[in-house]
C-alpha positions as CSV (number, residue, x, y, z in Angstrom):
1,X,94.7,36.4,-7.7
2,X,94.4,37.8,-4.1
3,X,91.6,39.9,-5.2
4,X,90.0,37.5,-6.4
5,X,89.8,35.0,-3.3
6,X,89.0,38.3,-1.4
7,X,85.9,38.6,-3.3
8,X,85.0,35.1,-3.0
9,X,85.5,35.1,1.0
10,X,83.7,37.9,1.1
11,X,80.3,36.5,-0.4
12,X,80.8,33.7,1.9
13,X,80.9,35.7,4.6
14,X,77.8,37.8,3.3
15,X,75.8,34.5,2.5
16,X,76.4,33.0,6.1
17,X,75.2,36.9,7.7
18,X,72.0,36.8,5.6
19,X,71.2,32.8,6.4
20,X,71.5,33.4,10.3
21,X,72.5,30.3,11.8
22,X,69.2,28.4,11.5
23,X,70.6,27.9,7.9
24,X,73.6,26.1,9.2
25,X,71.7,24.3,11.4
26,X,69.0,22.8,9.0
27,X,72.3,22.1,6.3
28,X,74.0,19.9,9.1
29,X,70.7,17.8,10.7
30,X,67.9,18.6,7.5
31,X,63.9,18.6,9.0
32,X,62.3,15.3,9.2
33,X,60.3,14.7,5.8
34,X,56.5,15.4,6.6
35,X,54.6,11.8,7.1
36,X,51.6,11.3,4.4
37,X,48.6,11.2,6.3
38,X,45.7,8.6,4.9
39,X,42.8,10.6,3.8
40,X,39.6,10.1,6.4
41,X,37.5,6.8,4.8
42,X,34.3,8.4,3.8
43,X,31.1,7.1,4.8
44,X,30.0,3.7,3.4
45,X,26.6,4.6,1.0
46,X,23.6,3.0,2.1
47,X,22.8,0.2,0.4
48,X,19.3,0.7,-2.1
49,X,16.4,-0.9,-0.8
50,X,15.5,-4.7,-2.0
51,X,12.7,-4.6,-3.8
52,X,10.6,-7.6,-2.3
53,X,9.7,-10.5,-4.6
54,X,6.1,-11.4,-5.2
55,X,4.2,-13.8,-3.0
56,X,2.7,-17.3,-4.2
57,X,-0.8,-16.8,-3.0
58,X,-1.8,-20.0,-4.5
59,X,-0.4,-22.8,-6.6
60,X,-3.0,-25.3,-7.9
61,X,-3.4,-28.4,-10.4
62,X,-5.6,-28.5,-13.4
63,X,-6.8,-31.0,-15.6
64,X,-9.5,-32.6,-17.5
65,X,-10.3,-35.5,-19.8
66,X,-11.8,-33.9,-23.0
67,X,-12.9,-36.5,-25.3
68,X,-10.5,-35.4,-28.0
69,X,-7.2,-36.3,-29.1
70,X,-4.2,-34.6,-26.8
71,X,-5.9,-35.7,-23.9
72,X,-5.4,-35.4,-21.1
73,X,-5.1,-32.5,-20.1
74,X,-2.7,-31.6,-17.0
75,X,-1.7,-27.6,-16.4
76,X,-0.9,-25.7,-13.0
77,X,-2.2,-22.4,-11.7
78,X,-0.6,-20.1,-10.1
79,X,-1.2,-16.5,-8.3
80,X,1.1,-14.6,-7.0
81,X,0.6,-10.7,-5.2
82,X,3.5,-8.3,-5.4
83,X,3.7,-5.6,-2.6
84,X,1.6,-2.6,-2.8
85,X,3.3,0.1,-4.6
86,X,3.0,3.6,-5.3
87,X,1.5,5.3,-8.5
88,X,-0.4,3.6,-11.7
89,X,0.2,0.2,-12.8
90,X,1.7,-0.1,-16.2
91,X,-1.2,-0.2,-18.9
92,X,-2.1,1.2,-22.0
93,X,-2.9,5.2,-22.9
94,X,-5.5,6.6,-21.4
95,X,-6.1,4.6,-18.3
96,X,-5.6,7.7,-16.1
97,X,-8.1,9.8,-17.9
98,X,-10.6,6.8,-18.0
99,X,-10.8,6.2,-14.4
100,X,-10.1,9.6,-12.9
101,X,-6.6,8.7,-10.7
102,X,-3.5,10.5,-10.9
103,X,-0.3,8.9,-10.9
104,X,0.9,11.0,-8.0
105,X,-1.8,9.7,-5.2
106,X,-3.0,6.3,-6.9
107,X,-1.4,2.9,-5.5
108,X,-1.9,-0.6,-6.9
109,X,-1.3,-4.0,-6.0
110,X,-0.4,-6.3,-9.2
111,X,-1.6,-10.2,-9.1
112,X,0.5,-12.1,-11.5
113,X,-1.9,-15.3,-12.5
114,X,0.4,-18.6,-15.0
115,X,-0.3,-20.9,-16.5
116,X,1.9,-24.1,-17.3
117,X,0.6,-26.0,-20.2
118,X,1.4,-29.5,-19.7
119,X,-0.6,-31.2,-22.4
120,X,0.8,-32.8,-25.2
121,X,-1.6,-30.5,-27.2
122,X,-2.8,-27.0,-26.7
123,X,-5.2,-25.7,-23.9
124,X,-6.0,-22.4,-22.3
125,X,-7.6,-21.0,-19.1
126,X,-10.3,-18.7,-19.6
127,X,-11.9,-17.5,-16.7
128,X,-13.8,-14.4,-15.0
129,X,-11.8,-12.8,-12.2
130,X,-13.5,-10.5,-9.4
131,X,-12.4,-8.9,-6.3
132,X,-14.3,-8.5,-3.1
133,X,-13.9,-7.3,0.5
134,X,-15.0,-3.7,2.0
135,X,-12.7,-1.6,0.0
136,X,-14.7,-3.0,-3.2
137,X,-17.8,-2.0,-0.7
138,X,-17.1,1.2,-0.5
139,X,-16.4,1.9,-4.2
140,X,-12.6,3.0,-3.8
141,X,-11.1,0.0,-5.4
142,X,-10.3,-0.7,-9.1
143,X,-9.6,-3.9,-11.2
144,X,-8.0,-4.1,-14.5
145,X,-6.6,-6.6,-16.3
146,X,-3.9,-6.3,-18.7
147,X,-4.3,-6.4,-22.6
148,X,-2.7,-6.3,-25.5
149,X,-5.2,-5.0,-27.7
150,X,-4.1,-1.7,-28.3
151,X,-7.2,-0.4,-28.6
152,X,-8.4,-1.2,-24.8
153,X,-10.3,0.9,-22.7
154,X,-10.0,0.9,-18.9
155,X,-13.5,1.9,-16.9
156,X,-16.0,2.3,-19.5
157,X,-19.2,3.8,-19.5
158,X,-18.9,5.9,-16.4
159,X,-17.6,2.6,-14.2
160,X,-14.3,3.5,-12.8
161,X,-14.0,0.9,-9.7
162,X,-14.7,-2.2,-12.4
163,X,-14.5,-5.2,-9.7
164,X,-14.5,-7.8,-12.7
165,X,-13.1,-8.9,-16.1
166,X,-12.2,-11.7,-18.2
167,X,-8.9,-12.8,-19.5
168,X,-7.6,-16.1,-20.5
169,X,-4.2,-17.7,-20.3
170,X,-2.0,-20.3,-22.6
171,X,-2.5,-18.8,-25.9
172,X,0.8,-17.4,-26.7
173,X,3.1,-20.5,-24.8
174,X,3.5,-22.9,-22.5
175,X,4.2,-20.7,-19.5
176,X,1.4,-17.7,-19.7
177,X,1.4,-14.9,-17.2
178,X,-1.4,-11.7,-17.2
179,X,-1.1,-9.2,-14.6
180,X,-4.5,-8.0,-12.9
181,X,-4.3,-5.0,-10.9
182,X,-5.6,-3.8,-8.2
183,X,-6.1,0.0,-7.6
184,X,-7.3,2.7,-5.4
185,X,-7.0,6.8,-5.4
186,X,-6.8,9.5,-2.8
187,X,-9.9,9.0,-1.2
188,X,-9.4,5.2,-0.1
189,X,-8.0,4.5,3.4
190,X,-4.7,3.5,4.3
191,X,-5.6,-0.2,4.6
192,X,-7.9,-0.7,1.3
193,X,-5.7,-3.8,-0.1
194,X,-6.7,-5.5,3.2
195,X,-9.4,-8.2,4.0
196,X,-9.4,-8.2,-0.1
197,X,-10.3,-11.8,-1.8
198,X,-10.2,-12.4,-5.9
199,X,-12.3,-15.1,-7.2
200,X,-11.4,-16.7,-10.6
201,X,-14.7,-18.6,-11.6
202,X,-15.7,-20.8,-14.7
203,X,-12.5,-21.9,-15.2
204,X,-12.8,-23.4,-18.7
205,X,-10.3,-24.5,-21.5
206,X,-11.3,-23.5,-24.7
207,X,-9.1,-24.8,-26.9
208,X,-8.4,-28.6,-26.6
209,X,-6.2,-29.1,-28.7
210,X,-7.2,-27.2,-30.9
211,X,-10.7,-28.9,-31.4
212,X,-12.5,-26.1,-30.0
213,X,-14.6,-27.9,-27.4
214,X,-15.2,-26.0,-24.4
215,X,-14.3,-28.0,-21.1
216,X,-14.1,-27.1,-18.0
217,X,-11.1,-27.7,-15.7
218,X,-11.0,-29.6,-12.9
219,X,-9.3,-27.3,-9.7
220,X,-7.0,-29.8,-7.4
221,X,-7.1,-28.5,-3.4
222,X,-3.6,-27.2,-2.7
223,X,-2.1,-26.1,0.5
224,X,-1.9,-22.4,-0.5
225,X,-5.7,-22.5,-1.6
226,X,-7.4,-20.1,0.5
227,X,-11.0,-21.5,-0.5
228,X,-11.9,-23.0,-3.0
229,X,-15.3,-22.9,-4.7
230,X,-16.2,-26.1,-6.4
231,X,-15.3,-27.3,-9.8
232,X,-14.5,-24.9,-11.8
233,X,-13.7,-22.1,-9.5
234,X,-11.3,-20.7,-6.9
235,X,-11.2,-17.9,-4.4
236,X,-8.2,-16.4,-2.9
237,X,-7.1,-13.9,0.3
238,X,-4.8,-11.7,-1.5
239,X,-4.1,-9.5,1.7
């Protein structure tokens, strides 16, 4: 038995010889735990840029008194001109090839033109839509109007600044929009969508109702009419 408590003294003693007294110490009064520091906040991500909404450009009454039952007829007009953006508007194949731009130097501005149908029958708008101003003088500016025909064809014949086409509005609801676009290449200045008007002449309702009697509309002056032509016709600063 007195061996054996020898022995045991013994590693004791070795244990406390190896530990030094720094052992002792840190037994009797252990280290503070280390504090949890908050990881640094990172860096708020910048918000995406708003894309801006169109502007009305003009909002106008329609209406006239076709001899045939539905009568009368009421609607409203309304343009609007989103901002200029980079690249080709979103049309059908070919419309790169046809009028010799390239997606990577082209820029468009889109005019949104509805129609609300407020006839207790059905009517239209057809009318011919042109652009002006110097851009459209010096042969840099483009328009096309949206189709779907799937057979269309952008700048035929060797045109490929068309500054006029038809379209018509109301056939498919009683809300109608058709998107006309606007667009220039390389070679046209920084400030081609500028001093730019769009004329929408003839305005004329086809339908009536169905009857088929083609009536022109009457255009009411409105605050956001730029100038207006006469019967039958308006003109518009799109700039």
């Amino acid at each position: 038995m007195r061996r054996g408590v020898r022995q045991v003294t013994a590693g004791l003693v070795a244990l406390t010889a190896l530990t030094g007294c720094g052992f002792l110490e840190e037994l009797a009064d252990p280290p503070p735990a280390p504090v949890a520091t908050a990881a640094p906040a990172s860096a708020s991500a910048s918000p995406s840029p708003v894309a801006q909404p169109p502007r009305v450009v003009l909002a106008t009454q329609l209406s006239h008194d076709a001899a045939v039952p539905g009568g009368p007829y009421r609607g409203a007009l309304q343009v609007s001109a989103h901002p200029v953006s980079a690249g080709l508007p979103q049309l059908g194949n070919g419309f790169a090839a046809d009028c010799g731009l390239d997606a990577a130097t082209a820029r468009h501005l889109d005019l949104d033109l509805t129609f609300t149908n407020r006839s207790g029958a059905t009517s239209v708008v057809a009318t011919r839509i042109s652009v002006s101003g110097p851009a459209v003088d010096a042969d840099v500016l483009a328009l096309v109007v949206e189709s779907s025909a799937v057979d269309v064809r952008y700048c035929q014949d060797g045109d490929r600044t068309p500054e006029a086409d038809r379209l018509v509005l109301g056939a498919s609801g009683t809300v109608t929009t058709v998107t006309a676009h606007l667009v220039v290449g390389p070679d046209a200045p920084e400030d081609a969508f500028a001093g730019l008007t769009v004329e929408l002449a003839g305005l004329h309702d086809t339908s009536a109702g169905g009857s088929g009697v083609d009536t022109p509309w009457e255009v009411a002056r409105a605050p956001l009419t730029s100038c207006l032509d006469g019967p039958g016709g308006i003109c518009v600063s799109v700039d």
